[in-house]
ZALUM-40456 format. One record per residue: chain; y, x, z of N, C-alpha, C in turn; residue in one letter; residue number from 1. Coordinates in steps of 0.001 Angstrom, whole numbers. Last residue first. Example, Ala and Ser with C-alpha at 12.3 -4.5 7.8 and 13.67 -1.06 7.14 Angstrom:
<gunus>
chain|nv|nu|nw|cav|cau|caw|cv|cu|cw|res|n
A|-2250|12850|7080|-1060|13670|7140|30|12900|7870|S|2
A|-5690|13190|7800|-4500|12300|7800|-3300|13200|7800|A|1
</gunus>
This chain:
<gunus>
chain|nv|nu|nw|cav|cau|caw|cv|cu|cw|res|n
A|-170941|-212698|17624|-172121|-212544|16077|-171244|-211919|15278|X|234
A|-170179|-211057|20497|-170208|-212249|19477|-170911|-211819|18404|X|233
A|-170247|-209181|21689|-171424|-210177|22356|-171421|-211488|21337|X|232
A|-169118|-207703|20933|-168261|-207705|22355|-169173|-209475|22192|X|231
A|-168905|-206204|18406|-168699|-207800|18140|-168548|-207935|19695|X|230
A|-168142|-203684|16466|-167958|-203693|18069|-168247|-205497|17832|X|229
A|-169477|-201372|14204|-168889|-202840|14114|-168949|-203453|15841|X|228
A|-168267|-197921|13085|-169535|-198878|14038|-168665|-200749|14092|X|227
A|-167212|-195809|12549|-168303|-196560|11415|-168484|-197592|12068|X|226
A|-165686|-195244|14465|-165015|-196037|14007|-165726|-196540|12502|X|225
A|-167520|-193546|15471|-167422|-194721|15919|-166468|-195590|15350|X|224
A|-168038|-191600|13733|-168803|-192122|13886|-168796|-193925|14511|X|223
A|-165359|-190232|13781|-165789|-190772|13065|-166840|-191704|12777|X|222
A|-165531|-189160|16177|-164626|-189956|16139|-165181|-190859|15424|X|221
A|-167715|-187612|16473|-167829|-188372|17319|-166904|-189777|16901|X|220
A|-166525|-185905|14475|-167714|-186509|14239|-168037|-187758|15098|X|219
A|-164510|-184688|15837|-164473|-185840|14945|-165382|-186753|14641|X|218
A|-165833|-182913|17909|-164639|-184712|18125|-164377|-185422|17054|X|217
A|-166823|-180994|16033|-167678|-181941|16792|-166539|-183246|17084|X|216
A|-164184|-180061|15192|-165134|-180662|14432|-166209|-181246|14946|X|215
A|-163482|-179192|18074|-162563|-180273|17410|-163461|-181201|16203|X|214
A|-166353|-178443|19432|-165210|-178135|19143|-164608|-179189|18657|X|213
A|-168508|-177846|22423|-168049|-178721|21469|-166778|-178598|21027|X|212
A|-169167|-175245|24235|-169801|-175407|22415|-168763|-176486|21503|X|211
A|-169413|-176112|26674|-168601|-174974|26207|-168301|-175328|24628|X|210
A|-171513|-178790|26318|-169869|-178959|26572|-168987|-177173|26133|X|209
A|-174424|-178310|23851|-173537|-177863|24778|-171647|-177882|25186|X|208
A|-175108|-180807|21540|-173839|-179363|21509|-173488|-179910|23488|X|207
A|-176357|-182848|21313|-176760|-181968|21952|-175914|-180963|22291|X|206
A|-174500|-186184|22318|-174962|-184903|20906|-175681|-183760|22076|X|205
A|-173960|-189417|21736|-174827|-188236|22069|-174687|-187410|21467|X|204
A|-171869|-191660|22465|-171887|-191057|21170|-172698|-189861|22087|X|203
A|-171003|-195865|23360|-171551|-194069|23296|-172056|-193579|22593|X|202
A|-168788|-197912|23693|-169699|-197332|22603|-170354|-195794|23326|X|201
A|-168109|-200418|25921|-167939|-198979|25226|-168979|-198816|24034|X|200
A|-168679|-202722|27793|-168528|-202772|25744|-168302|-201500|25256|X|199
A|-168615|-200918|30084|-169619|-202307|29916|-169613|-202970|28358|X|198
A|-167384|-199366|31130|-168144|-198940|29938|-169051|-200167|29635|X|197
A|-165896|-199793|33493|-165110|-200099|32751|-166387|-199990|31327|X|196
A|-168513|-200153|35549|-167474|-201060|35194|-166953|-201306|33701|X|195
A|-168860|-197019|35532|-170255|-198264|35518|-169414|-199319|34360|X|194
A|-168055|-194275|34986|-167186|-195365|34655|-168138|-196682|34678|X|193
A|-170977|-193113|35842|-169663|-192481|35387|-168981|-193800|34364|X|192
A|-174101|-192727|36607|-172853|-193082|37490|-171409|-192844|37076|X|191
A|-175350|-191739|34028|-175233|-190453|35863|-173746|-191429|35807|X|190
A|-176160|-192567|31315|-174702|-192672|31840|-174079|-191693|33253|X|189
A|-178216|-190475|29512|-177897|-191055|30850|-176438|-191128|30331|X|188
A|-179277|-188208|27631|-179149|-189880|27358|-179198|-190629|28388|X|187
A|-178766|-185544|26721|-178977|-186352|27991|-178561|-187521|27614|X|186
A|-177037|-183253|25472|-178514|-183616|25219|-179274|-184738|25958|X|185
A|-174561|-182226|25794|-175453|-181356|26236|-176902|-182044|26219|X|184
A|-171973|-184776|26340|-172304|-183309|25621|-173994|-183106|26205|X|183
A|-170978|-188264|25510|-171870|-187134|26415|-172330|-186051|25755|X|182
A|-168393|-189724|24919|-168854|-188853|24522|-169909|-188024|25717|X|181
A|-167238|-193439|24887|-168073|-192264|25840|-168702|-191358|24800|X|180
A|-164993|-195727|24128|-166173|-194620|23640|-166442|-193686|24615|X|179
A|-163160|-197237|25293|-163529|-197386|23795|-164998|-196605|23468|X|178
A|-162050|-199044|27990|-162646|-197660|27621|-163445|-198074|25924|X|177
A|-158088|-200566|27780|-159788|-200504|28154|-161102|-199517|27689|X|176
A|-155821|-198283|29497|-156389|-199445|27858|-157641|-199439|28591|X|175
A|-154904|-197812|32816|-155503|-197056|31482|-156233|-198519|30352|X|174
A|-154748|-198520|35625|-153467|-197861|34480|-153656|-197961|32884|X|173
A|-156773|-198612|36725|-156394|-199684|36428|-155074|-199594|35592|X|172
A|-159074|-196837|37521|-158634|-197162|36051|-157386|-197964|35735|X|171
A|-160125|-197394|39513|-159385|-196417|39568|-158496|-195989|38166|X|170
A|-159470|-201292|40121|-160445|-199611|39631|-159360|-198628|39435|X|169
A|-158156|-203151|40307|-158210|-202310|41392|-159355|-200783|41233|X|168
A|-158396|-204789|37845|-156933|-204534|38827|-156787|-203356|39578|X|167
A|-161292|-205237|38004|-160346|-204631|37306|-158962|-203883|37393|X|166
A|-161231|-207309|40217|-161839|-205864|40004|-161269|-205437|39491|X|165
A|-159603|-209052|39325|-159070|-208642|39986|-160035|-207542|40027|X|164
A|-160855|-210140|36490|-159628|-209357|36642|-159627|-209032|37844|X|163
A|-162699|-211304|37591|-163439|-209768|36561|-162194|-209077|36671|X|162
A|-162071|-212329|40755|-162801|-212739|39452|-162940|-211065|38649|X|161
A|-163677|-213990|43533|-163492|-213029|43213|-163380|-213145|41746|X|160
A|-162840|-215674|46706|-162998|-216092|45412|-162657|-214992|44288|X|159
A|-161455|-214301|48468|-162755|-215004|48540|-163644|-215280|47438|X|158
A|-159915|-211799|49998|-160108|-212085|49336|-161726|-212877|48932|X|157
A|-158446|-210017|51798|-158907|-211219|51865|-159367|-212313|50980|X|156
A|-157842|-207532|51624|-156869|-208407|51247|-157141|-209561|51578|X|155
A|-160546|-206293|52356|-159425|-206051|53648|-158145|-207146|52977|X|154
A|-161516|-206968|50196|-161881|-207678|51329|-160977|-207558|52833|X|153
A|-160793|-205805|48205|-160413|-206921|47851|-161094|-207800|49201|X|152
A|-161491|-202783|49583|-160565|-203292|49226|-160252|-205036|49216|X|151
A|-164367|-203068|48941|-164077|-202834|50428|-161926|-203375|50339|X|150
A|-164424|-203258|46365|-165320|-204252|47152|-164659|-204243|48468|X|149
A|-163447|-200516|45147|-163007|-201995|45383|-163010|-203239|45872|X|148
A|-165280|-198880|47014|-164047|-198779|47176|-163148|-200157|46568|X|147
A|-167535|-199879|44798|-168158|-200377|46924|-166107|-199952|47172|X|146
A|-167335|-198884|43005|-167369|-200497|42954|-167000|-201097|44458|X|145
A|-166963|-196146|43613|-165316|-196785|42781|-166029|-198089|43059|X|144
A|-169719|-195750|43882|-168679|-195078|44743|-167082|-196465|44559|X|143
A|-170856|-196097|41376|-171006|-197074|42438|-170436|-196814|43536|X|142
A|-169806|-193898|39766|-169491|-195759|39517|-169276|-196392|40686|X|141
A|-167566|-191059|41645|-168779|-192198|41293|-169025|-193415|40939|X|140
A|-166337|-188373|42071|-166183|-189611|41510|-167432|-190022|41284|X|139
A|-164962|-186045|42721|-165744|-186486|43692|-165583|-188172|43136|X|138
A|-162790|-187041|39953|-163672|-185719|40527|-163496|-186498|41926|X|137
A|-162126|-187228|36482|-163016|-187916|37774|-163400|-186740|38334|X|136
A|-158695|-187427|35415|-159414|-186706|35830|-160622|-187196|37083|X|135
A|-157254|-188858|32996|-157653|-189595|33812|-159264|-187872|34029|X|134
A|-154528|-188879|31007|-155129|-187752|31407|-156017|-187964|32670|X|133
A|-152372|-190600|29089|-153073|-190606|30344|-153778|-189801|30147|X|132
A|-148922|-190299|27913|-150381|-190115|27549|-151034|-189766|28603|X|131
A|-146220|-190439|28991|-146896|-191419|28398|-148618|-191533|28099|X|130
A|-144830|-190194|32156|-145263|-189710|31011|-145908|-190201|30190|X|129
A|-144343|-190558|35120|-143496|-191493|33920|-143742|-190993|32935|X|128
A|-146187|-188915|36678|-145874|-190878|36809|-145450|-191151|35315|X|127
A|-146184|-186096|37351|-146622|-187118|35719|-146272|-188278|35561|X|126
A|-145399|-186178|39786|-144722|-185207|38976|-144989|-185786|37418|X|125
A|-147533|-187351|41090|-146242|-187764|41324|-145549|-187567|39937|X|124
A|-150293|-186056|40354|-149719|-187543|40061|-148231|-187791|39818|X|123
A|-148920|-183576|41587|-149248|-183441|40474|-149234|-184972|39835|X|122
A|-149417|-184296|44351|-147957|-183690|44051|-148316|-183867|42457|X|121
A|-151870|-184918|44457|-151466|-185702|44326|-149678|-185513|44058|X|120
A|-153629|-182631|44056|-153697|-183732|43120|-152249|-184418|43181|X|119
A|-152209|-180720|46073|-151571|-180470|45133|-151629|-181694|43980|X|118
A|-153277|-182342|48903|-151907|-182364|48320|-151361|-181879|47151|X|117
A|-155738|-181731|47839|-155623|-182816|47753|-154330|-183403|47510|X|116
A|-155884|-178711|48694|-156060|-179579|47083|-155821|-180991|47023|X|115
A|-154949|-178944|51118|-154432|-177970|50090|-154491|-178593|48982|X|114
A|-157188|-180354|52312|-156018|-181024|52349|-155000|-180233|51238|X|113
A|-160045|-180401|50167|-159507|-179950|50818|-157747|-180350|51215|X|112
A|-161729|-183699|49551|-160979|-182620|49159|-160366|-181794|50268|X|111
A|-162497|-186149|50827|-163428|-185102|50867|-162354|-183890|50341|X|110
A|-160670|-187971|49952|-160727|-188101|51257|-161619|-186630|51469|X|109
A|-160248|-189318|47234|-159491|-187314|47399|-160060|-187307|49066|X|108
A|-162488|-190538|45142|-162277|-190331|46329|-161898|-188884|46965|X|107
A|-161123|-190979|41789|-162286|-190836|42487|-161646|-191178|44181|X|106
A|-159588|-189751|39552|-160168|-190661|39773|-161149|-190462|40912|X|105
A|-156182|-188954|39334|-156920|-188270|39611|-157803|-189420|39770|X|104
A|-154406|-188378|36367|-154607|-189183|37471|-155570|-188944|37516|X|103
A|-151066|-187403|34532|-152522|-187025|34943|-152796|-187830|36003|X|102
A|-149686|-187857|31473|-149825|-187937|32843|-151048|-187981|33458|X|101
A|-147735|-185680|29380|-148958|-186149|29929|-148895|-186744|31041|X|100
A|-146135|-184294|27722|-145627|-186264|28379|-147180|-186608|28536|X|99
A|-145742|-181848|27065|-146988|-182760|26546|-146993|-184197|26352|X|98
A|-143806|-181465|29030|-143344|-180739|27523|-144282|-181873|26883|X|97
A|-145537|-182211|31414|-144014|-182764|30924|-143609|-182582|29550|X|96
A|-147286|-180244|31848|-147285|-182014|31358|-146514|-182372|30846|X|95
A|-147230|-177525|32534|-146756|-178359|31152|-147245|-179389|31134|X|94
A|-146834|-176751|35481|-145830|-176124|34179|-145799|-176240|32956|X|93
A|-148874|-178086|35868|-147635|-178853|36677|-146705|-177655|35678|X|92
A|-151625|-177082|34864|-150794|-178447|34385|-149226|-178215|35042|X|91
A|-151692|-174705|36798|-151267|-174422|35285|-150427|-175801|34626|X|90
A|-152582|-176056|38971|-151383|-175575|38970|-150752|-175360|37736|X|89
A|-154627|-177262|38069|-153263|-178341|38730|-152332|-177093|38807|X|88
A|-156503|-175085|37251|-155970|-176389|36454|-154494|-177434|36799|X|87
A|-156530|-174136|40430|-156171|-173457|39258|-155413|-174509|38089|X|86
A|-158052|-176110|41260|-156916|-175773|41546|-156128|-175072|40634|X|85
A|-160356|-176354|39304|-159529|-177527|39511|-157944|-177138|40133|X|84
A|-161506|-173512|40121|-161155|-173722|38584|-160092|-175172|38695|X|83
A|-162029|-174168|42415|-161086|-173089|42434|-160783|-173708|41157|X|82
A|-163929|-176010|42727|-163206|-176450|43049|-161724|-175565|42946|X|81
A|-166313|-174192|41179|-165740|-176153|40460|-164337|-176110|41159|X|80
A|-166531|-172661|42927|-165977|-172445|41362|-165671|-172974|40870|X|79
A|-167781|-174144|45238|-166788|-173189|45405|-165590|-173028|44468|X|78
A|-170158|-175139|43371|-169035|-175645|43966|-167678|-175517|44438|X|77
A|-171069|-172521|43530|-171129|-173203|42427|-169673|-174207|42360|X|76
A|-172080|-171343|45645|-171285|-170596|44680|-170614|-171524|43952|X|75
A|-173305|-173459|46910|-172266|-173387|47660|-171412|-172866|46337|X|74
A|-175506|-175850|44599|-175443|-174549|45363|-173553|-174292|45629|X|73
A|-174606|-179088|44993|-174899|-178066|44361|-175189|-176831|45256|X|72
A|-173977|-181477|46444|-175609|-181032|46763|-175768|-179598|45937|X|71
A|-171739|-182529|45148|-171537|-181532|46546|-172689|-180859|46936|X|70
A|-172277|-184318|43222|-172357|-182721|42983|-171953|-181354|44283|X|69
A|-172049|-186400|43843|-173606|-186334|43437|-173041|-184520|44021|X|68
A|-169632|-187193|43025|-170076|-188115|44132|-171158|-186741|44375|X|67
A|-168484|-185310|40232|-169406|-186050|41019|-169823|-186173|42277|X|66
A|-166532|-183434|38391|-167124|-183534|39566|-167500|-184971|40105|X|65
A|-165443|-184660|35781|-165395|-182842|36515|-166095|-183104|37315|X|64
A|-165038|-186506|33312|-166273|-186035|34554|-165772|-185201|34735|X|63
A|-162026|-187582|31892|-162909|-186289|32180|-164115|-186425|33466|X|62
A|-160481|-189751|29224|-161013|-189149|30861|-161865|-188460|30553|X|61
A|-157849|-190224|27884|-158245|-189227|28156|-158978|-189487|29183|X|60
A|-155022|-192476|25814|-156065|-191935|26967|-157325|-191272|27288|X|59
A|-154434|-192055|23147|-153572|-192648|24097|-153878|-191960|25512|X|58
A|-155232|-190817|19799|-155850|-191183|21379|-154954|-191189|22399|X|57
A|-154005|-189099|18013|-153351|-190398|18464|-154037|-191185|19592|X|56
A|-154533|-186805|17589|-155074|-187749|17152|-154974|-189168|17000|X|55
A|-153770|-185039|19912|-153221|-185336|18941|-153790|-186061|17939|X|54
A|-155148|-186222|22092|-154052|-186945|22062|-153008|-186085|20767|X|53
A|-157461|-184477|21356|-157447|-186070|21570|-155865|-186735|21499|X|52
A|-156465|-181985|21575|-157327|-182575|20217|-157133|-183909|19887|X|51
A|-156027|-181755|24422|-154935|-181795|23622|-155206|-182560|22453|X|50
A|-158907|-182529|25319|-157745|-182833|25606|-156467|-182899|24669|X|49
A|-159983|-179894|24129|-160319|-181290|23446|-159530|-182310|24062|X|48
A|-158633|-177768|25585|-158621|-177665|24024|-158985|-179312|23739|X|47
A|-159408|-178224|28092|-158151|-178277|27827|-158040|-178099|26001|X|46
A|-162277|-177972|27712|-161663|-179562|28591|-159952|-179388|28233|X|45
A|-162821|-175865|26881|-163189|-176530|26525|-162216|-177727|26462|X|44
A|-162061|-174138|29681|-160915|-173853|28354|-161952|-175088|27660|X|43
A|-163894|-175203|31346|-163410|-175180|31498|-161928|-175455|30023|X|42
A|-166344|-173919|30197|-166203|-175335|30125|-164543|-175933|30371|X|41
A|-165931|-171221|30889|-165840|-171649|30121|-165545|-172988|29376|X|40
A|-166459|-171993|33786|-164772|-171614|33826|-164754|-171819|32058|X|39
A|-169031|-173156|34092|-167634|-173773|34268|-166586|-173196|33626|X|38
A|-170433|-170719|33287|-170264|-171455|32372|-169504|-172853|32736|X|37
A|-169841|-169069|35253|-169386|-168446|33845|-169093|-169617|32977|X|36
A|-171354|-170070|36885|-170310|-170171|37388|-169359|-169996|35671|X|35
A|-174083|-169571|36667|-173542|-170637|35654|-171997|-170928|36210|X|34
A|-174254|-166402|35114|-174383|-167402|36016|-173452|-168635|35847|X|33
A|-176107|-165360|32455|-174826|-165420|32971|-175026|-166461|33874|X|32
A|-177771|-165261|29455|-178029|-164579|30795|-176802|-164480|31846|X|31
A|-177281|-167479|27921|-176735|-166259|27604|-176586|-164690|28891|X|30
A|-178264|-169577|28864|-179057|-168886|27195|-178230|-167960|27178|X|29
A|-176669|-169985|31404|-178407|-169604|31403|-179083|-168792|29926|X|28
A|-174643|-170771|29845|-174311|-170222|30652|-175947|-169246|31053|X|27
A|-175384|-173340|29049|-174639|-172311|28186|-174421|-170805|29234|X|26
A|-176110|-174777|31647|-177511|-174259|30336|-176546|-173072|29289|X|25
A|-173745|-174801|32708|-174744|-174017|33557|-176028|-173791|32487|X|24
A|-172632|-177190|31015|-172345|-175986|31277|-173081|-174566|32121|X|23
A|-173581|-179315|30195|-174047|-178580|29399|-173150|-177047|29778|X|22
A|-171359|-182440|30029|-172194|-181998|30599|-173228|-180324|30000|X|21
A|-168695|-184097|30495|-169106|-182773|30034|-170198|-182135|30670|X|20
A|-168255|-187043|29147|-169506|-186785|30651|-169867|-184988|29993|X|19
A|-165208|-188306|28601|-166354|-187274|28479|-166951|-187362|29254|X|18
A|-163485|-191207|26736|-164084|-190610|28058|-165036|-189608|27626|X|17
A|-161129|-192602|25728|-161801|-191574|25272|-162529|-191234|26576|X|16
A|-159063|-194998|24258|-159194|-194607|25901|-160634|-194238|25279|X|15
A|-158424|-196145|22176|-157333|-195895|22576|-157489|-195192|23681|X|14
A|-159373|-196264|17898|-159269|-195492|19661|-158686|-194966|20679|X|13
A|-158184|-196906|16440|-158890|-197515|17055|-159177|-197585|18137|X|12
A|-156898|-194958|15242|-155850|-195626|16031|-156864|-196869|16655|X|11
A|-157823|-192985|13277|-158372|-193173|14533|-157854|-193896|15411|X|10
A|-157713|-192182|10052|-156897|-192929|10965|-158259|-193460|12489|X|9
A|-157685|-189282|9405|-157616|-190393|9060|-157240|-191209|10287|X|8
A|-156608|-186388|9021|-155786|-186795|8718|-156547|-188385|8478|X|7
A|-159081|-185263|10683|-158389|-184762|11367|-157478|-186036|10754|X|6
A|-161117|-184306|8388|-161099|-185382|8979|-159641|-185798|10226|X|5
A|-161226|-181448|8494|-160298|-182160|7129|-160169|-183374|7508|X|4
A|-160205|-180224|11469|-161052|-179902|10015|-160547|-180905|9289|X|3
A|-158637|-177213|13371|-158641|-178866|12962|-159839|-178787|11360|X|2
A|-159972|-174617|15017|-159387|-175019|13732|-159666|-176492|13475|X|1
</gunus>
C-alpha cells in the first residue's frame, strides 16, 4: 500500500541504487533456508522497482549477485541463478507495457551460455524503452574499474580523463547515481558502484531486504531530499 508521502515531489531523484542485502537472515529468524529467502527477496526487487519508477525515479539499480558470491554454498547459488532466469523470462512479457529497459551490469563471461543468451536477448528487446532497470550480477567495483582500464588500453589510450572512464562503465547509459539504499543493517559499500557513488548519498536501515516496503522507500526518499548535496563546495 502507497503511503501519504507518495504525492511529493521526488524529481530530485534520478538514478536509485540497492545493495539488497538481508535475505538469508529473513530467512534464518524464520527457521527456513535461505534459499526461501532469495526467492522472497526476490518479489521484493520487483515491487520496489515498479515503486521507484512510479515516483518518477528515471533509473533503477539492483545488487543481485557479486564478483564475491560464487564462494557461496552450491544450493544457494544454484537459486540465485534459477530465480534470475526465471526473472528474464517473466520481464520479456512486460517491459514493454512498463517501457522498461533492462541492462545487465557486470561480467556475463561466467554465466551460463543459456543465461547469458537470454540477458542479452532481453537487453536487445528493451533498447528503446525509457526507464532504466540496471541489473548487477557477477558484478564488482573493482571488477568494472580493471574492465575499463583494460579497455581504454586496448583503444590506446594515454592520456586518461574522468569522462572517458565514465564513458565506459557499465553505467554509461544511466543519469548520474543520486542515492544508495542498503537494506539489512551493514554499513559497507561491499564493492558496488565504487566509481559512479563518489557524490551519492547513502541511506541505512536495518529492515531486512524481504521486509522493505514502499513506506520504507519513502522514508529513504524523503530523507534524502532533506539533505543539502554541495559536491565539495561550501
Amino acid at each position: 500500500m502507497q503511503t501519504e508521502d507518495v504525492s511529493k515531489d521526488f524529481s530530485q531523484v534520478r538514478h536509485i541504487a540497492f545493495i539488497m542485502d538481508g535475505n538469508g537472515r529473513w530467512a534464518k529468524l524464520r527457521g527456513l533456508p535461505r534459499t526461501s529467502g532469495h526467492a522472497e527477496g526476490a518479489k521484493t526487487f520487483d515491487k520496489i522497482m515498479r515503486a521507484c519508477f512510479a515516483r518518477g525515479i528515471n533509473t533503477v539499480t539492483v545488487y543481485a549477485f557479486s564478483t564475491e558470491n560464487w564462494s557461496r554454498p552450491e544450493v544457494e547459488v544454484k537459486t540465485i541463478l534459477k530465480l534470475m532466469s526465471q526473472y528474464i523470462s517473466y520481464a520479456e512479457k512486460k517491459i514493454n507495457e512498463n517501457d522498461i529497459r533492462v541492462i545487465f551490469l557486470g561480467d556475463k563471461g561466467r554465466l551460463s551460455p543459456a543465461l547469458r543468451k537470454k540477458a542479452e536477448a532481453l537487453e536487445e528487446k528493451s533498447k528503446n524503452n525509457g526507464h532504466i532497470l540496471n541489473i548487477a550480477f557477477n558484478y564488482g567495483g573493482r571488477d568494472e574499474l580493471v574492465h575499463v582500464f583494460r579497455r581504454l588500453i586496448q583503444e590506446g589510450k594515454t592520456d586518461i580523463t574522468e569522462d572517458d572512464i565514465t564513458s565506459r562503465l557499465y553505467t554509461a547509459e544511466s543519469p548520474a547515481l543520486d542515492l544508495v539504499v542498503r537494506t539489512g543493517g551493514d554499513l559497507r559499500i561491499s564493492n558496488f558502484l565504487i566509481w559512479q557513488s563518489a557524490y551519492a548519498e547513502y541511506y541505512f536501515t536495518p529492515t531486512l531486504w524481504p521486509d522493505f516496503s514502499e513506506e520504507e522507500l519513502d522514508k529513504a526518499l524523503l530523507d534524502f531530499c532533506a539533505r543539502e548535496r554541495r559536491f565539495g563546495k561550501v
